[in-house]
C-alpha positions as CSV (number, residue, x, y, z in Angstrom):
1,X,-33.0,30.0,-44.9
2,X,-35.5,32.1,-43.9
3,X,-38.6,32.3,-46.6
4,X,-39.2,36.4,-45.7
5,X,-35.1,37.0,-46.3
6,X,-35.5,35.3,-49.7
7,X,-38.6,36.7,-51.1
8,X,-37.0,39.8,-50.3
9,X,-33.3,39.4,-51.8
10,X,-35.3,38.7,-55.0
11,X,-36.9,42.1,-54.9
12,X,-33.9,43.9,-54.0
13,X,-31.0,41.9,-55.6
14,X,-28.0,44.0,-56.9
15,X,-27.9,47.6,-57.2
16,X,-30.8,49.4,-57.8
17,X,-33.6,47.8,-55.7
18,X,-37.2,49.8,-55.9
19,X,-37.7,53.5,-57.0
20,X,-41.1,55.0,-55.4
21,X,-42.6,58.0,-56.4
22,X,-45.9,59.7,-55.0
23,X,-47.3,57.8,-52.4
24,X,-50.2,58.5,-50.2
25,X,-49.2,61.6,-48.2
26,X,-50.3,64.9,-49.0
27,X,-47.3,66.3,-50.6
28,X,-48.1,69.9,-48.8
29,X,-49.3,68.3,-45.2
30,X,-46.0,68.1,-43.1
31,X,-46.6,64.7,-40.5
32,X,-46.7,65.4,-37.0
33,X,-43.3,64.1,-36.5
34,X,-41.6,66.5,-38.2
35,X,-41.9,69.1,-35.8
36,X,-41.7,71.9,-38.0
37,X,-42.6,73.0,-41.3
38,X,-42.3,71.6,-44.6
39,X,-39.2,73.5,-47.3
40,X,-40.2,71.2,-49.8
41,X,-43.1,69.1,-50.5
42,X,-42.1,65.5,-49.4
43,X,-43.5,64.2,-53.5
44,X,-40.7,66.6,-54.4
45,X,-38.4,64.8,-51.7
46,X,-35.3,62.8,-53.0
47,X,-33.7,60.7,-51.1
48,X,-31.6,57.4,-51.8
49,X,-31.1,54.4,-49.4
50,X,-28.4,51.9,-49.5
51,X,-28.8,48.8,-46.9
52,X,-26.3,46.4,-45.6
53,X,-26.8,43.4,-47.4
54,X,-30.9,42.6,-47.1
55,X,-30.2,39.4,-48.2
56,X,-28.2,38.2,-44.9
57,X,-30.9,37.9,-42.5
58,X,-34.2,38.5,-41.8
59,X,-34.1,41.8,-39.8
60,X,-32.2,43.6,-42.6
61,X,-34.4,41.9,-45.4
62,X,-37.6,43.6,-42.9
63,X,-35.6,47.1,-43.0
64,X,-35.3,46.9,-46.3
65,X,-38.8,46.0,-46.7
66,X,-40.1,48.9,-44.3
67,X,-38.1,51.7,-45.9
68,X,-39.5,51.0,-49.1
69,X,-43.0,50.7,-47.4
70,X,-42.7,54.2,-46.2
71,X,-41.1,56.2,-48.4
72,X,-44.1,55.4,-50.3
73,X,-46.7,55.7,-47.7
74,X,-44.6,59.9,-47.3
75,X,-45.0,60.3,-51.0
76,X,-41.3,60.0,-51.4
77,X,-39.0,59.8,-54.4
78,X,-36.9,57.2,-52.5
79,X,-34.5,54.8,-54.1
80,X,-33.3,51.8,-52.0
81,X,-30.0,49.7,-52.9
82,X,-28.9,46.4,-51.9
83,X,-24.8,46.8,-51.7
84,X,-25.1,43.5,-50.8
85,X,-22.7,43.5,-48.7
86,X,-19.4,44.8,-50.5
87,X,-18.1,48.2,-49.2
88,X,-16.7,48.7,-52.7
89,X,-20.0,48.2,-54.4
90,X,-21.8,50.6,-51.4
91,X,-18.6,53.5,-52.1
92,X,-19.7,53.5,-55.8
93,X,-23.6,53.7,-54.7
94,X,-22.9,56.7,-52.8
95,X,-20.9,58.6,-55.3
96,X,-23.6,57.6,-57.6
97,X,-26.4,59.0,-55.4
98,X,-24.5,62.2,-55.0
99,X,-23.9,63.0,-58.7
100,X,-28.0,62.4,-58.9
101,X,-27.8,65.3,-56.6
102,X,-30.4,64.3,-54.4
103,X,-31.3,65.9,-50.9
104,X,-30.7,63.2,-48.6
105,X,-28.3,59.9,-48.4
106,X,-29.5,57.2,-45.5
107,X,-26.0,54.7,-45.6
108,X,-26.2,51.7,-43.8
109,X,-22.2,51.0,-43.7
110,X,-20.9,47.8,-44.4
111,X,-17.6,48.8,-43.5
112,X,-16.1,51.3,-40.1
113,X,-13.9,53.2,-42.5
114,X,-13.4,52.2,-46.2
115,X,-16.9,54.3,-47.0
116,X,-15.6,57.8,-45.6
117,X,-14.1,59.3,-48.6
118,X,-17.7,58.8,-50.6
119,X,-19.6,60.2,-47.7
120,X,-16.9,63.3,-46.8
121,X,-17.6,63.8,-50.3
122,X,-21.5,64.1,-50.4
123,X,-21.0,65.9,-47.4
124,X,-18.9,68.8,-49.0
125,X,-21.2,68.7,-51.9
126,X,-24.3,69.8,-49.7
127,X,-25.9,66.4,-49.5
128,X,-27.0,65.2,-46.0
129,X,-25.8,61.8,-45.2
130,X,-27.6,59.8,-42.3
131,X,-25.9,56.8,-41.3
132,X,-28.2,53.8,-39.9
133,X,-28.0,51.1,-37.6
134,X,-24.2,50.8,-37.8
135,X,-21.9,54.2,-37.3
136,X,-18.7,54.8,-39.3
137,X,-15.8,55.3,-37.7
138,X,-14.7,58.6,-36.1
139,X,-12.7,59.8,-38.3
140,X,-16.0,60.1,-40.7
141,X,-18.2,61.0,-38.0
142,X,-18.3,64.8,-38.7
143,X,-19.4,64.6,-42.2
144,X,-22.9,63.1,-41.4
145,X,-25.4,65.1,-40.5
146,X,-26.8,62.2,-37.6
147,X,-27.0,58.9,-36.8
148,X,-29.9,56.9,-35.7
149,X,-30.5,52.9,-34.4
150,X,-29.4,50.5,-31.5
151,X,-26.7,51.3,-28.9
152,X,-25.0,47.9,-30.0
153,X,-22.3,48.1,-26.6
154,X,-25.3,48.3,-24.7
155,X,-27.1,45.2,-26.3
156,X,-24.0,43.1,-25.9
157,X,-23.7,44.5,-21.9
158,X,-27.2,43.2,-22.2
159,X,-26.0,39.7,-23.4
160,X,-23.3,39.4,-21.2
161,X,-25.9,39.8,-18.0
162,X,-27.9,37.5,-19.6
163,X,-25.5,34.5,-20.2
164,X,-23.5,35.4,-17.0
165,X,-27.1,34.7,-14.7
166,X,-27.9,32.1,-16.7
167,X,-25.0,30.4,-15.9
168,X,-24.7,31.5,-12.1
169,X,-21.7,33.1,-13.4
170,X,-19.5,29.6,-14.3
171,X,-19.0,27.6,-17.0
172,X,-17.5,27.8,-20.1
173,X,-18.6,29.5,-23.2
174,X,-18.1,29.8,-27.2
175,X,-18.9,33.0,-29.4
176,X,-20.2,33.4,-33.1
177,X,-19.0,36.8,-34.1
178,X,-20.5,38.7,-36.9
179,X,-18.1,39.8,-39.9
180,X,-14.6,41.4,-39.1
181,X,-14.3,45.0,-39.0
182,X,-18.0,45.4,-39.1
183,X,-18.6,48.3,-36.4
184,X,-21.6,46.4,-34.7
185,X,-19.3,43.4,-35.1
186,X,-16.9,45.3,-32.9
187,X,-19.0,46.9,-30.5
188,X,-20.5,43.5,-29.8
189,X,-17.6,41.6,-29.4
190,X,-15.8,44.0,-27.4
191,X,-18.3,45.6,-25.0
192,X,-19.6,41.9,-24.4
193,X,-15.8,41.1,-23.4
194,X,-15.6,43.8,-21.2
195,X,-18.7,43.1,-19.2
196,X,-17.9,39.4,-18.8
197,X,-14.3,40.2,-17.4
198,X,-15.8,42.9,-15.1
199,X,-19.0,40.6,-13.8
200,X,-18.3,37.3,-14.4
201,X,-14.9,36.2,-13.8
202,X,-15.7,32.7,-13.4
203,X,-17.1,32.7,-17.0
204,X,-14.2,31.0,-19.1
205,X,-14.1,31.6,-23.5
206,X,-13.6,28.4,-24.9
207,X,-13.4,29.6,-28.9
208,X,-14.7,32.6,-30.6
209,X,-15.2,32.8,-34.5
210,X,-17.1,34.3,-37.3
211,X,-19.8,33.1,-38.8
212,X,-20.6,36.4,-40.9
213,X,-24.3,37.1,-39.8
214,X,-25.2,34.1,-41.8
215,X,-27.1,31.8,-40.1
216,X,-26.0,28.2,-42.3
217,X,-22.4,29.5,-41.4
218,X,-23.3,30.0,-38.0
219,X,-24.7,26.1,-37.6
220,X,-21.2,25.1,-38.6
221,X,-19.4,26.7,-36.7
222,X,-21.1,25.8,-33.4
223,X,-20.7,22.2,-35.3
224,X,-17.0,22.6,-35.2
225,X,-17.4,24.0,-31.6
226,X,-19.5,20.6,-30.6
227,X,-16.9,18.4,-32.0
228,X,-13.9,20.2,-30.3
229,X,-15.3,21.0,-26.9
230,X,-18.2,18.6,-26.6
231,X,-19.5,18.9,-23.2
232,X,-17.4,21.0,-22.2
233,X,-19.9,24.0,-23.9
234,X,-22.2,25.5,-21.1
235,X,-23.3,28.6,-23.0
236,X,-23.0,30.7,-26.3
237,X,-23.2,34.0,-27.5
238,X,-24.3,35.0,-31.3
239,X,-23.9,38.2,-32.5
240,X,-27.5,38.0,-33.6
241,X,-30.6,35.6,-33.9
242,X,-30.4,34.6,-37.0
243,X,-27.1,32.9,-36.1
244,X,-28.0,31.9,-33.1
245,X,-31.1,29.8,-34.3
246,X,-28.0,28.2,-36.5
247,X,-26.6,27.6,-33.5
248,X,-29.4,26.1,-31.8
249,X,-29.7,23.8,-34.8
250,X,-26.1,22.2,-34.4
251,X,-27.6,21.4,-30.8
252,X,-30.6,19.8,-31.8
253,X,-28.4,18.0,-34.4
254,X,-25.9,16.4,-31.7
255,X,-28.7,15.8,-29.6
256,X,-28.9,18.5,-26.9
257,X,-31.4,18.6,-24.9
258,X,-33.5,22.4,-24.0
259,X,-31.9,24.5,-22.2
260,X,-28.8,22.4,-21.6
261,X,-26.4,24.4,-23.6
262,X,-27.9,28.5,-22.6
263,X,-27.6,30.4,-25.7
264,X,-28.0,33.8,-25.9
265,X,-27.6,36.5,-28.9
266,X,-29.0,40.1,-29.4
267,X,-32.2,41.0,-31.2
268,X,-34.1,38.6,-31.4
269,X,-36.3,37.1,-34.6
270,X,-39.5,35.5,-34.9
271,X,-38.0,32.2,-35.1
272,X,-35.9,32.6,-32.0
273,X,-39.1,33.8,-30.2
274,X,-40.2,30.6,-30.9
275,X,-37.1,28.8,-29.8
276,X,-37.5,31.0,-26.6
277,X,-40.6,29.4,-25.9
278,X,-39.3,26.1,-26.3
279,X,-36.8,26.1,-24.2
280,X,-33.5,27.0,-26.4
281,X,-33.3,30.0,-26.4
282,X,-32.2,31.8,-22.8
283,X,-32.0,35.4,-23.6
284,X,-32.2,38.2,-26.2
285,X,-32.8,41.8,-26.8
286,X,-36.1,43.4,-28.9
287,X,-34.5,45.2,-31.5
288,X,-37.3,46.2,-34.3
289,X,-35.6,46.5,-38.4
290,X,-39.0,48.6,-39.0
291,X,-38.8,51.2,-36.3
292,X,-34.8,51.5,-37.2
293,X,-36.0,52.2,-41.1
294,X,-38.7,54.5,-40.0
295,X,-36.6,56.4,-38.1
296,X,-33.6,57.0,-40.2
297,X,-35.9,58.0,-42.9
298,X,-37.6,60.8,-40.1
299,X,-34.2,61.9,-39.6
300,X,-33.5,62.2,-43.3
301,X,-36.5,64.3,-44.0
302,X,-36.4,66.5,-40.6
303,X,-33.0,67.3,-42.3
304,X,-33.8,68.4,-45.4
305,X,-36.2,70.4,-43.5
306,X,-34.0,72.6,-41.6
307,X,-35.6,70.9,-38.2
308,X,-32.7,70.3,-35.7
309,X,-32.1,66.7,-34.8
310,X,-29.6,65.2,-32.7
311,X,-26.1,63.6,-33.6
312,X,-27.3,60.2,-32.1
313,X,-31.0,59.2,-31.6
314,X,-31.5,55.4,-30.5
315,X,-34.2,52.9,-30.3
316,X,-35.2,50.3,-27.5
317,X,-33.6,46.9,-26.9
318,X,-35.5,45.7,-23.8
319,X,-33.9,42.3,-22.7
320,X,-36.2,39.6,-23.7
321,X,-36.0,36.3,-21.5
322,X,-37.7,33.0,-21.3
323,X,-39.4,34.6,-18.0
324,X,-41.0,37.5,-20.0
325,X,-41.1,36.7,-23.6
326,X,-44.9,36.4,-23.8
327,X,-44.9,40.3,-23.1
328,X,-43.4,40.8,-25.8
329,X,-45.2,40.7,-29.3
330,X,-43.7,37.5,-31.8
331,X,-41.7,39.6,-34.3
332,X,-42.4,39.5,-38.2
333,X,-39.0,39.1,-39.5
């Protein structure tokens, strides 16, 4: 378990997480990003903020962390939630967050679909709704004002080169998907698919299963994997590091060696920088939880602003490889 992910699920454990008001901005100086002028003083901002499930992993446990951290650093009244997880417990935090008629919503989804009658909602009342990191479905799509975070297809096209040269494009391979339904979940699963079938034909799927972004889960499932394929396992994907360092752990349990099973997953963690340098670890993507809060939260307020801001605005995931991992700074989370 990582110590940073549990510190934090502490802090921000059901529904209401941390409410910040008047931070150290000048509530009449509008920030260089903004790219415009201020329509309201950002200590007379209000915005609410409703994450995944920040106490899954470390990245979203750092997002968390960073849009509290700079809502107050803007002088924000910012409210961030912890859904933890349950779209049914996220719907309710949305309706609740537009009754408080506030003048942004930054969602998070945990689900593709189940959240769209909240946000059509907020929408038709005049509140702004941002999605983060993971986009609804289309059929919700026109009721948020943006959408800001990774290209997840293009991380898992990344993962697919990855494995695929790793492997000089043979072998066989297993997958540890994230939870069902989950848009980044699909994305990842399918555009990785895709690119594999295209490339690397010679590249056979042993197994896939979920593992739910949870890294303990994650170790027993590539477990299972070990004791039904044995050496028959020449690579593996994971939807993300924090499973994949469980799945580098069921290695070192059954007594892998470095490098002899390549595993590769997308945005990588402190931890599976580490492993990187070791030797386990044969590929990943940068993907940073604090310039993903940062931005949303840029969005938000350019929004409330009247300042015109595109329908999708991404951030970097440079591949990240045992060859150039020391150019790349060790991440916090």
């Amino acid at each position: 378990m990582n110590t940073s992910k549990g510190r934090l699920a502490t802090g921000i454990a059901t529904a209401l997480a941390v409410v910040l008001v008047a931070g150290t901005a000048m509530a009449q100086d509008a920030p260089d990003w903004l790219g415009g002028d201020l329509k309201k003083p950002l200590s007379e901002t209000r915005i609410g903020i409703t994450v995944l499930y920040p106490g899954s992993n470390a990245y979203q446990a750092k997002y968390a962390e960073t849009a509290a951290a700079y809502s107050k650093e803007l002088g924000l009244q910012a409210t961030v939630m912890d859904p933890q997880g349950d779209p049914a417990t996220q719907f309710n935090q949305i309706q609740d967050m537009a009754s408080q008629n506030l003048d942004a919503i930054i969602v998070w989804p945990t689900s593709q679909n189940a959240l769209i009658p909240a946000i059509r909602q907020a929408s038709r009342d005049g509140i702004p709704v941002i999605t983060s990191n993971s986009p609804i479905g289309e059929a919700g799509r026109r009721y948020i004002e943006a959408h800001t975070g990774p290209d997840d297809c293009a991380q898992a096209e990344q993962s697919a080169e990855m494995l695929g040269d790793a492997l000089n494009g043979e072998g066989n391979i297993v997958v540890v998907e994230g939870t069902p339904g989950y848009t980044v979940s699909i994305l990842r699963k399918n555009c990785f698919l895709d690119k594999m079938a295209d490339d690397y034909p010679g590249i056979n799927i042993l197994a896939s299963q979920t593992a739910e972004w949870n890294r303990e889960k994650a170790q027993t499932v590539m477990e299972t994997f070990i004791t039904q394929f044995g050496d028959q396992i020449d690579g593996v994907y994971a939807f993300d590091d924090g499973m994949g360092l469980g799945v580098i752990s069921a290695l070192q349990g059954a007594g892998y060696a470095p490098g002899q099973v390549k595993v590769v997953t997308c945005n990588q963690f402190g931890e599976g920088w580490d492993a990187m340098k070791a030797g386990w670890h044969s590929g990943s993507n940068k993907q940073s939880p604090i310039d993903d809060a940062i931005l949303a939260i840029q969005t938000a307020i350019k929004v409330v602003n009247g300042i015109d801001v595109p329908e999708v605005q991404g951030i970097e995931t440079p591949k990240v490889l045992p060859g150039n991992v020391d150019e790349f700074e060790r991440p916090s989370w």
